[in-house]
N, C-alpha and C positions, 0 to 999 in steps of 0.2 A: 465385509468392506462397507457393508452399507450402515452398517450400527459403526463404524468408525465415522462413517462422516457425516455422521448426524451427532457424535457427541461434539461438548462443550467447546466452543471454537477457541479460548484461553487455552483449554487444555490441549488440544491439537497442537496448538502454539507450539506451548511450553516444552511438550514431547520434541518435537522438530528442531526446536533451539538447544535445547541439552541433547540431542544425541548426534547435531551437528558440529554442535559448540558455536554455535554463530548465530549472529544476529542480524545478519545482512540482509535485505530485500533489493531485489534491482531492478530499479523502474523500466519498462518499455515501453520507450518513447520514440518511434519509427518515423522520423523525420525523411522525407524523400531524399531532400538534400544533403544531409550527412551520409547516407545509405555508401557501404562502398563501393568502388568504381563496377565492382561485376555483375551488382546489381540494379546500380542506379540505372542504367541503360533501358534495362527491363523497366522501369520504373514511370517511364516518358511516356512509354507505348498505349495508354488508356488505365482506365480505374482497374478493370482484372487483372491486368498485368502487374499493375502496383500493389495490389492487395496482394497476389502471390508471393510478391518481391519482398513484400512486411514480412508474410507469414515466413516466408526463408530466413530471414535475415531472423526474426526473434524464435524462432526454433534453432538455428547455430546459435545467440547466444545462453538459450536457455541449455543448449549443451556444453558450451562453456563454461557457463558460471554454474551451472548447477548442484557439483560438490558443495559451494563454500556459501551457500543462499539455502534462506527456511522459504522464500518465497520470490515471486514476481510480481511485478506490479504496473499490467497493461495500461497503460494512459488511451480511456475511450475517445476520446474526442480523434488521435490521429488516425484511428481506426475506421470512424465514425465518415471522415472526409472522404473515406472513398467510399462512399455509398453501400449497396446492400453486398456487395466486395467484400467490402471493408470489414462488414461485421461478421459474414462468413468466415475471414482473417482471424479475426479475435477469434468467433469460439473454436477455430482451430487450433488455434496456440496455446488455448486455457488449456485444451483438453492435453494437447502435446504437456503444458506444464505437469498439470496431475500427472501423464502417465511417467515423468521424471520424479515422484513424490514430489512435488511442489506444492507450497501452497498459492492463490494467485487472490491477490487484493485486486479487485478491480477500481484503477481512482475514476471515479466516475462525479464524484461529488453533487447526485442527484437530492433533489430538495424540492417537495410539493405538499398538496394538502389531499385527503381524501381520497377517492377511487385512483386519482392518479399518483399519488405514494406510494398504494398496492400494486398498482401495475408495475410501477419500478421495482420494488421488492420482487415482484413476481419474475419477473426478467431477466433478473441477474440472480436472484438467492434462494430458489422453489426449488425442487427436482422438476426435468422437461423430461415427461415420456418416460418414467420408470431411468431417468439416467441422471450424473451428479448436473447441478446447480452449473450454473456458464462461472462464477467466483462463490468463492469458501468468503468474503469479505469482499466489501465495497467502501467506500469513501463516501459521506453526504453531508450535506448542509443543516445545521438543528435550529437556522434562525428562523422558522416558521413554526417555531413552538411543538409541542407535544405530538397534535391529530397529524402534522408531517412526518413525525419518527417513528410513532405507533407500530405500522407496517414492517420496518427495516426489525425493530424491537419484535415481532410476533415470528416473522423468519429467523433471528436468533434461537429464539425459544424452542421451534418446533422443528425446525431442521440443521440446529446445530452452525447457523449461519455465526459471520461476525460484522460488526460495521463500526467506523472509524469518523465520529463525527469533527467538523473543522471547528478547535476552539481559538488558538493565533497560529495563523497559518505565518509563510518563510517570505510573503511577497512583502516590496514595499510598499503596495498602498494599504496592507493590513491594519496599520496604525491609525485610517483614517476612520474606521469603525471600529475596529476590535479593540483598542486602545481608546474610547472613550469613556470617561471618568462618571462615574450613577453617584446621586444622591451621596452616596456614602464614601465617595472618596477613591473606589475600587475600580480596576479597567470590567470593561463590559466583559470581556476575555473570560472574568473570574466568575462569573454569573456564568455563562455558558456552561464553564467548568464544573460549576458545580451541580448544574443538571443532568448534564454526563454524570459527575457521579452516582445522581439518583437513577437514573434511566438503568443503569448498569448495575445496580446492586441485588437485584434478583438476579441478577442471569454470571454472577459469582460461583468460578468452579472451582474444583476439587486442588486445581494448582494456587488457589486463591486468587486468581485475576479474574476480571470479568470478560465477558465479549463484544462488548463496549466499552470501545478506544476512542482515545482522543488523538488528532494531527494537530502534530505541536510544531513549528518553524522551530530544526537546528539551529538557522542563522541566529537567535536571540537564545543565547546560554541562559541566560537570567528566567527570560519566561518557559523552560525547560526545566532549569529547578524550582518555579514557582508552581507550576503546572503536576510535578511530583506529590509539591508537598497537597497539595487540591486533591488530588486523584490517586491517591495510595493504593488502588487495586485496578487501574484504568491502564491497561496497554499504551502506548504512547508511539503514534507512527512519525519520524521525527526526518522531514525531507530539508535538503538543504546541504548535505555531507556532497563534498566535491565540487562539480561546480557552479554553485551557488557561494563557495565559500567557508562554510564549516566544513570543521575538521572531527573527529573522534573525539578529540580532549575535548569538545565542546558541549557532547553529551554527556557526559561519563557519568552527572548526578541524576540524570533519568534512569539508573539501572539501581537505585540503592533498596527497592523492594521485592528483587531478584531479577537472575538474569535473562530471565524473558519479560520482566516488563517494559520492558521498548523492543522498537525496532528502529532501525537506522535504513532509510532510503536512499538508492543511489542511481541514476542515471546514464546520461550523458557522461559523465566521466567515466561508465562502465562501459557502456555499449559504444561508445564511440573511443573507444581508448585507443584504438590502431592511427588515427590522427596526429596521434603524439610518439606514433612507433613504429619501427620497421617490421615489424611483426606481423602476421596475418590477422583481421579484424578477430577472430574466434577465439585469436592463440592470447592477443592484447585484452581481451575481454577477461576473458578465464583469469589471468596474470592482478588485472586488477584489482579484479572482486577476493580472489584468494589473500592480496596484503590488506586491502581494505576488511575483509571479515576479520582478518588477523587483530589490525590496528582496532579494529569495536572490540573485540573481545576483552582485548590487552586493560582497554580505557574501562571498558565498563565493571573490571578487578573480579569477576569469578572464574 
């Protein structure tokens, strides 16, 4: 178990998407207030009681959706809000995900320089204690240059980590940075891009991906197939499918250098699917994620 998950974080990938046939990840994002009615109650009563009330709530839907998902993908920050609860919550869930084989992206989108880039690295992607790592992958920022990625880069290498840096992300203020035009005419986007693809070119496994990903915004189909043709070996975490608005058809040309080079993020329209159902929150969840893996599989044509 332990030389599995210390290899190549692409190739873990890869294995999970072809023997699931999906390419689905589904973000968990534990909002109090969407929480359903059986829970939210519990939810009011102080930070442990809401931390407990997360940890419930995304262990049912990590037993829902878990068939039809290579992975999950904790959102730290709602975690984070309930204090040292909170992050008790998370790594109980991560672990609950692994013991599902899941794989668990943590989006943390953490981003510094020096001793404090290692410490993040250390925190989310080290082994604690002879046990796995709190996520197999995390989310981070590469606009502070090289000596900020260094760390997340050396946790790849040595224990089989993955990390998913942000080239144009799904938000609307993206455009006001990522979208500005360098000397030569090009979005800044495509510079970033193509430091990812240096940063990731060592660490190129056996399935021909690397373990450095880029988060590419769904919402913008265009910079999805521009960001392909950038990163021909770059996993591509691609948020924004449901409800944000993208659809499947909207990626379908992020899969053209196989069908684990992307993954498709989904949310809110998974975890909180019973909103729009008569259905039990677990049963609308599962229901979801299963058409939606269906519909990625369908679009992305292998």
């Amino acid at each position: 178990m332990k030389a599995m998950a210390n290899a190549n974080f692409a190739d873990r990938l890869a294995e999970s998407v072809m023997r699931k046939r999906s390419q689905l990840v589904v973000g968990l994002d534990p909002r109090l207030d969407l929480l359903p009615m059986e829970l939210r109650g519990e939810a009011v009563l102080g930070r442990a009681s809401a931390a407990s009330a997360v940890a419930r709530f995304c262990k049912g839907i990590i037993d829902a959706v878990g068939p039809y998902v290579v992975a999950v993908k904790p959102q730290s920050a709602f975690f984070e809000a309930l204090g040292s609860d909170g992050v008790r919550a998370l790594e109980e869930v991560s672990a609950y995900a692994r013991s599902a084989g899941l794989l668990v992206l943590l989006d943390a989108k953490r981003g510094d320089i020096g001793s404090t880039a290692r410490a993040y690295a250390e925190a989310y992607l080290e082994p604690r204690d002879d046990a796995a790592p709190l996520a197999d992958a995390i989310t981070a920022s590469p606009y502070l240059g090289l000596d900020s990625v260094e760390p997340f880069l050396a946790a790849c290498r040595r224990n089989g980590a993955g990390v998913f840096f942000l080239v144009r992300t799904s938000n609307a203020g993206a455009a006001d940075v990522q979208d500005l035009a360098l000397s030569d005419g090009r979005p800044l986007w495509h510079h970033v891009a193509e430091l990812v693809r240096e940063w990731g070119a060592p660490l190129v496994g056996g399935e021909g991906l690397s373990s450095v990903g880029a988060v590419v915004g769904a919402t913008h189909p265009r910079a999805v197939s521009e960001a392909r043709r950038l990163l021909p070996q770059t996993p591509l975490l691609l948020p924004g499918v449901g409800a944000q608005g993208a659809t499947p058809a909207d990626v379908a040309r992020a899969f053209t250098t196989g069908a684990a080079s992307a993954l498709v993020t989904a949310s809110r329209s998974v975890i909180f699917a019973y909103r729009e159902s008569e259905a039990d929150w677990r049963t609308a969840a599962g229901a979801e994620a299963q058409q939606l893996a269906t519909q990625v599989w369908a679009a992305a044509g292998w």
